[in-house]
C-alpha positions as CSV (number, residue, x, y, z in Angstrom):
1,X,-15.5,-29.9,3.2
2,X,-15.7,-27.3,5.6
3,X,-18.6,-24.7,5.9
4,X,-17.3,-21.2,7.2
5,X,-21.2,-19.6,7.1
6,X,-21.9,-22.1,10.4
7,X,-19.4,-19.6,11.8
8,X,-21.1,-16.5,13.4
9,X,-21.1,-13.6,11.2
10,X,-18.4,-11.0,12.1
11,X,-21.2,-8.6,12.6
12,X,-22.5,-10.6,15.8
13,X,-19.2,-11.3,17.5
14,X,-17.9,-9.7,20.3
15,X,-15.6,-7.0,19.5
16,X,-11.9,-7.4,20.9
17,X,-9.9,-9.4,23.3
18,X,-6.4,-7.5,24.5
19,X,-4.0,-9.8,26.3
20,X,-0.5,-9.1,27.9
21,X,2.1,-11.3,30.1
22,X,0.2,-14.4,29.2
23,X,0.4,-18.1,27.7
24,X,-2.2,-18.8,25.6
25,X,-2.8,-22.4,24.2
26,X,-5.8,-24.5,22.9
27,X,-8.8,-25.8,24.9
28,X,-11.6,-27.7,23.5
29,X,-12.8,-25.5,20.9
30,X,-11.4,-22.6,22.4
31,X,-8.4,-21.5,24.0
32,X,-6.9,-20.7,27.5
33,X,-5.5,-17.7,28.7
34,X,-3.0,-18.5,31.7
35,X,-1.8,-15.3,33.8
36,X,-0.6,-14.6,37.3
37,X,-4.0,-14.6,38.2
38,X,-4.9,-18.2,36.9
39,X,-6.8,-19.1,34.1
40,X,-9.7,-18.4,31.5
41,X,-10.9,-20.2,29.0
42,X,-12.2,-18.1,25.9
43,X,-14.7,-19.4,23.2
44,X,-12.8,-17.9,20.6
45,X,-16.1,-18.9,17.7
46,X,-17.5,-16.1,18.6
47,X,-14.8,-13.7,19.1
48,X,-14.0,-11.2,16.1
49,X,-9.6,-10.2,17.4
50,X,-7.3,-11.1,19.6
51,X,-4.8,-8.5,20.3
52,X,-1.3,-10.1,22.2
53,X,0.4,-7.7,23.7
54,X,3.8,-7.4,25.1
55,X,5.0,-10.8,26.6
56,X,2.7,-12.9,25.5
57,X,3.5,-16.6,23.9
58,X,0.9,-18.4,22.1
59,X,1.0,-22.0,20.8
60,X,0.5,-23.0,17.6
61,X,-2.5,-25.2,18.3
62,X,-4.4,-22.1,19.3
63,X,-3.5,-20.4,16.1
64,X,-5.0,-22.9,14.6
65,X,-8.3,-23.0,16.3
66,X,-8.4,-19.0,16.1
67,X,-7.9,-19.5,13.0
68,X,-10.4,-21.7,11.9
69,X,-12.6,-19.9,14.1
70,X,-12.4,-16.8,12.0
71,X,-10.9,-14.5,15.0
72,X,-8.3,-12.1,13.7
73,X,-5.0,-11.9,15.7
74,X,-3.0,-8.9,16.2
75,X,0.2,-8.9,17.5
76,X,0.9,-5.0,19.1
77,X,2.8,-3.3,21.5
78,X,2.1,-2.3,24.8
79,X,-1.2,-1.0,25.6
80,X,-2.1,-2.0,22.2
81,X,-0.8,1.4,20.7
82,X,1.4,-0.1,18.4
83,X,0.7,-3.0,15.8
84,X,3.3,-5.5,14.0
85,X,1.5,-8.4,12.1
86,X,-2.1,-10.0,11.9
87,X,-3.6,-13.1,11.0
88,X,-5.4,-13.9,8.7
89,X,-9.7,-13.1,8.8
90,X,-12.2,-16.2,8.0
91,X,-13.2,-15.6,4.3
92,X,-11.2,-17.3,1.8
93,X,-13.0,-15.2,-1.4
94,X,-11.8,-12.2,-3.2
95,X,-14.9,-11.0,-5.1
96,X,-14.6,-7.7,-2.4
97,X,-11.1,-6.9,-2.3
98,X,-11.4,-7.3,-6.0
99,X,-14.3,-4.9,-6.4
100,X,-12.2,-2.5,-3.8
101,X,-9.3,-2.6,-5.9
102,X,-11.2,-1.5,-9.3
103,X,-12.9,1.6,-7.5
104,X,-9.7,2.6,-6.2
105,X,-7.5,2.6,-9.8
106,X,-10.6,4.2,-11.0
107,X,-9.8,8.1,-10.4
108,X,-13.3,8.9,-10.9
109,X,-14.9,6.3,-8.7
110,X,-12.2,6.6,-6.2
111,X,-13.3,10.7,-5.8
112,X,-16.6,9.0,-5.7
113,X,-16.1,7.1,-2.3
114,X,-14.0,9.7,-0.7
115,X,-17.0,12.0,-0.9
116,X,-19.3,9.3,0.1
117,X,-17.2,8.5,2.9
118,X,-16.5,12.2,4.5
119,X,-20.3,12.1,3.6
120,X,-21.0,9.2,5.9
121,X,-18.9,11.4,8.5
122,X,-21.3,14.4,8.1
123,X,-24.5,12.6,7.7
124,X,-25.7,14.9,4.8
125,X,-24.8,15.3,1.5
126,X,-21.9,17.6,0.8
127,X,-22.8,20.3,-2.3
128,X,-21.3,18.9,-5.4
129,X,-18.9,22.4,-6.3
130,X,-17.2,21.4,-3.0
131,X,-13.6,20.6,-4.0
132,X,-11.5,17.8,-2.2
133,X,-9.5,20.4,-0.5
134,X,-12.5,22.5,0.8
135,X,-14.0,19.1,2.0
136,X,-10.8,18.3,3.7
137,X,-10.9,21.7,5.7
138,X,-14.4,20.9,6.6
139,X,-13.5,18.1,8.0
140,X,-10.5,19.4,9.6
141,X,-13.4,21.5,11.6
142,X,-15.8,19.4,12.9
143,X,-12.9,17.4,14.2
144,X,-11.4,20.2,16.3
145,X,-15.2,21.5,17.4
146,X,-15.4,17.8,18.7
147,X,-12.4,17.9,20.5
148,X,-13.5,21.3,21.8
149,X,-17.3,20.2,22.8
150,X,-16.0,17.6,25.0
151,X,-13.2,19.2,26.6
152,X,-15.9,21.3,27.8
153,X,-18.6,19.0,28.6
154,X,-16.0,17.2,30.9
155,X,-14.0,20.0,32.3
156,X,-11.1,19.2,30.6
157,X,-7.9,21.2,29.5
158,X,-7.5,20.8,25.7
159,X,-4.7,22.7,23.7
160,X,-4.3,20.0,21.0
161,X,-3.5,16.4,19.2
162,X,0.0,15.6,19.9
163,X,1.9,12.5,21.3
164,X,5.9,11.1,21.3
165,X,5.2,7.4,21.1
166,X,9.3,7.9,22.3
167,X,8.3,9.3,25.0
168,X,4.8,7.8,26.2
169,X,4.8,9.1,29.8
170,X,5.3,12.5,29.0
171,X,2.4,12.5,27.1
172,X,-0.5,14.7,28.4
173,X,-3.1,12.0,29.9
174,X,-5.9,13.2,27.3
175,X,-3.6,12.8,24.6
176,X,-2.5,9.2,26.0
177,X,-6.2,8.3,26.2
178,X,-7.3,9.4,22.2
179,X,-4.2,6.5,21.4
180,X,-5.3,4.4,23.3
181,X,-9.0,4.6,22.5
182,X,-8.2,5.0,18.8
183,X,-5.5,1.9,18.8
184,X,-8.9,-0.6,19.9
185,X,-11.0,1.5,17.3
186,X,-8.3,0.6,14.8
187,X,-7.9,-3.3,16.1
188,X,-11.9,-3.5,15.8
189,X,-12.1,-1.9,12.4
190,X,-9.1,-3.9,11.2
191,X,-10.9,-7.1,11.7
192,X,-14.1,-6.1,10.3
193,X,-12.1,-5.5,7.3
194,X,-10.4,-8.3,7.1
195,X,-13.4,-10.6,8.2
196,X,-15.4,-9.1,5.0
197,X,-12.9,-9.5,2.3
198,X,-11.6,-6.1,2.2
199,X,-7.8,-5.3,2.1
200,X,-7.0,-2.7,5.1
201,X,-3.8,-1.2,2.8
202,X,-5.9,-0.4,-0.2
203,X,-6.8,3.6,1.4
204,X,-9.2,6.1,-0.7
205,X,-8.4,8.7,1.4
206,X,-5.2,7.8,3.7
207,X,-2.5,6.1,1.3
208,X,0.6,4.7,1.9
209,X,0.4,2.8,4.9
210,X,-0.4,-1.2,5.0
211,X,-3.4,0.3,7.5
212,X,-4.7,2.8,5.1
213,X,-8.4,2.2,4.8
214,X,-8.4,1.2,8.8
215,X,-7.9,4.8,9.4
216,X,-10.8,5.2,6.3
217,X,-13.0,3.5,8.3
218,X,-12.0,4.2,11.9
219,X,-12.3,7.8,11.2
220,X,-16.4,7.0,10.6
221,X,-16.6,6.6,14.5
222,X,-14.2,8.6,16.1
223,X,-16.4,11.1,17.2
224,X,-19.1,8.9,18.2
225,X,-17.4,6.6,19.8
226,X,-13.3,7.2,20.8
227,X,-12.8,11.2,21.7
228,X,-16.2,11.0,24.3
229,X,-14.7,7.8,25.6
230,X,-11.4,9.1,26.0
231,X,-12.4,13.0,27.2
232,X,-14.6,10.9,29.8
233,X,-12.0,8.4,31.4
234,X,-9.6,11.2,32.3
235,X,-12.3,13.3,33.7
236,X,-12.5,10.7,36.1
237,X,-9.0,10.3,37.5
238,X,-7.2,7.3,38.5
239,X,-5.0,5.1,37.7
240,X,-4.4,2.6,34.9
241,X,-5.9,5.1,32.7
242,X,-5.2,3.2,29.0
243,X,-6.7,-0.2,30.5
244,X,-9.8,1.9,31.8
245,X,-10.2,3.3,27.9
246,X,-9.7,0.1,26.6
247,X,-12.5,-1.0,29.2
248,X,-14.8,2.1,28.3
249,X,-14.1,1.1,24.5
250,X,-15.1,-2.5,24.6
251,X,-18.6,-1.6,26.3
252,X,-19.2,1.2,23.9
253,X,-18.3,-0.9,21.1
254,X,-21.1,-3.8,22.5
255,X,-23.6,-1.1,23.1
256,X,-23.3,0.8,19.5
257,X,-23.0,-2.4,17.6
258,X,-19.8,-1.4,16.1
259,X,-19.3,-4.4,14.2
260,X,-22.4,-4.3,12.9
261,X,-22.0,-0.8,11.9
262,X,-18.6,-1.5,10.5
263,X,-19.8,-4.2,8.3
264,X,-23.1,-2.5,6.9
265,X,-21.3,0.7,6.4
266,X,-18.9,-1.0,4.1
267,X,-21.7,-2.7,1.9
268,X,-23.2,0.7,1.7
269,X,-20.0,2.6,0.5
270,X,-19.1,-0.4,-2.4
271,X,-22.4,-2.0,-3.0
272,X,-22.2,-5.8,-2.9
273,X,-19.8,-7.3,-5.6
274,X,-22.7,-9.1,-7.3
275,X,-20.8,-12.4,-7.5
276,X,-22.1,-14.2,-4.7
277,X,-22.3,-17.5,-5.8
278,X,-18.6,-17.5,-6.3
279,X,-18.0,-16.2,-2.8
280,X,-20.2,-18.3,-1.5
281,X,-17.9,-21.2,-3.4
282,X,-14.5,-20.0,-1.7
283,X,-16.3,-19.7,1.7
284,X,-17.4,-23.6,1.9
285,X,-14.5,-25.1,0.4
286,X,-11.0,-23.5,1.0
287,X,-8.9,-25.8,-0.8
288,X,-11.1,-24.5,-4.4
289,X,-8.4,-23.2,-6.6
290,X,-10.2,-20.4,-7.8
291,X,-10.0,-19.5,-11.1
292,X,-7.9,-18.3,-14.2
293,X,-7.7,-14.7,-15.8
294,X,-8.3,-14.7,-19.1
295,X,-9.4,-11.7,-22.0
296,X,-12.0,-13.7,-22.8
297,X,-13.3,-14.2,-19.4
298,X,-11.8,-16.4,-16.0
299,X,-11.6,-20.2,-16.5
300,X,-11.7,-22.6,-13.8
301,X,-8.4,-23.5,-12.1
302,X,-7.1,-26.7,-10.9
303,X,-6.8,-28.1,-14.5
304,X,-4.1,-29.3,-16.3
305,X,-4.4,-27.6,-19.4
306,X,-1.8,-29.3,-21.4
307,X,-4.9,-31.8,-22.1
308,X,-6.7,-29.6,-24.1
């Protein structure tokens, strides 16, 4: 029987590891990263994702390892802008993507976390008359007064958010940055997610997309965390501006506890699923069946019940 809770909690790992025009394969309890620069070997325990980008093989005895380490793997296009599959995250119980899914069918409760979300955003409470719409517009504000604040604070020239992910170069280099910046905010958030039991396509406020409540959640920290970093880096000049965001991303992301943030923030907007013992039976043993739906209330599964 295997114990995932001697595994470091997500909220305690380091945040992301992006990789391109590399091998990877196992090593010891880790794995090895083999470039044309030599070699590193990574104790993936304590790493939350792994993003491969373009070029990169991987063998399957280091998907296994990450696997059973807990680290989430994202497979995504260059500069990480892009993403294509994942893994899968280290818990194996559904007691929070269940609770997830009942808020969101819930009309009512679903209005519920949306304000509590754009609340989370504001850090005060928003006036109860507001309507979705109004909130929306609010929102739509202190985005663009961001935007604004740090164009000016760093002296740069800001008309607005657009990008051609056809045409990448011509992209303004501000513009290039925010996707890059937001594309490790989204990798990060995606495995926090996933490491906690939550589905990332079940949105409250984006819908539609397998990524949904990724952007929920991402959109907690942009402004904190993604627009300074990115407004910053170009201010600066140089070359290899997206790897220098990444870079800028990854120590701001250490220094503001992200995961940690990303983790408490989600127990704070669903409350704990107040089934822990079962979780806590999924977590230790992953070959548990699980249980049965039934009107009456779930039975254990595993059972042959052609005996009763």
């Amino acid at each position: 029987m295997r114990n995932l809770r001697i595994l470091p909690k997500v909220r305690d790992s380091w945040s992301y590891l992006y990789v391109e025009h590399a091998r990877i394969d196992q090593e010891d309890k880790g794995i090895c990263v083999h470039d044309a620069k030599g070699r590193v070997h990574v104790p993936c325990a304590a790493l939350s994702l792994l993003m491969l980008g373009p070029g990169t093989s991987v063998t399957h005895a280091a998907i296994r390892t990450l696997a059973e380490a807990g680290c989430l793997v994202a497979w995504c296009g260059e500069q990480g802008v892009r993403f294509y599959a994942q893994g899968m995250g280290e818990t194996r119980s559904s007691a929070r993507l269940l609770r997830q899914a009942r808020l969101w069918a819930d009309e009512g409760a679903r209005l519920r976390i949306v304000r509590r979300m754009y609340e989370m955003r504001f850090r005060e409470p928003l006036p109860p008359e507001l309507s979705l719409r109004q909130i929306r517009g609010k929102e739509g504000a202190r985005v663009r007064a961001a935007y604004a604040r740090n164009a000016e604070r760093f002296g740069i020239e800001w008309t607005s958010r657009r990008y051609d992910r056809l045409s990448w170069d011509a992209t303004d280099p501000v513009n290039r940055a925010l996707s890059a910046a937001n594309s490790c905010l989204y990798g990060v958030c995606h495995a926090a997610i996933v490491a906690a039991g939550y589905s990332p396509a079940i949105g409250f406020i984006h819908t539609g997309k397998m990524l949904s409540f990724v952007y929920d959640v991402a959109d907690l920290y942009k402004t904190d965390i993604t627009i300074p970093a990115a407004f910053l880096e170009v201010a600066k000049g140089g070359p290899d501006l997206e790897s220098r965001v990444r870079r800028r991303c990854r120590d701001l992301f250490v220094e503001q506890d992200l995961l940690g943030r990303v983790v408490g923030d989600l127990d704070a907007l669903f409350g704990e699923p107040g089934d822990e013992d079962l979780a806590d039976t999924f977590d230790q043993d992953e070959a548990a069946p699980g249980f049965l739906w039934d009107p009456s209330g779930d039975v254990a599964g595993g059972k042959n019940f052609s005996e009763d």
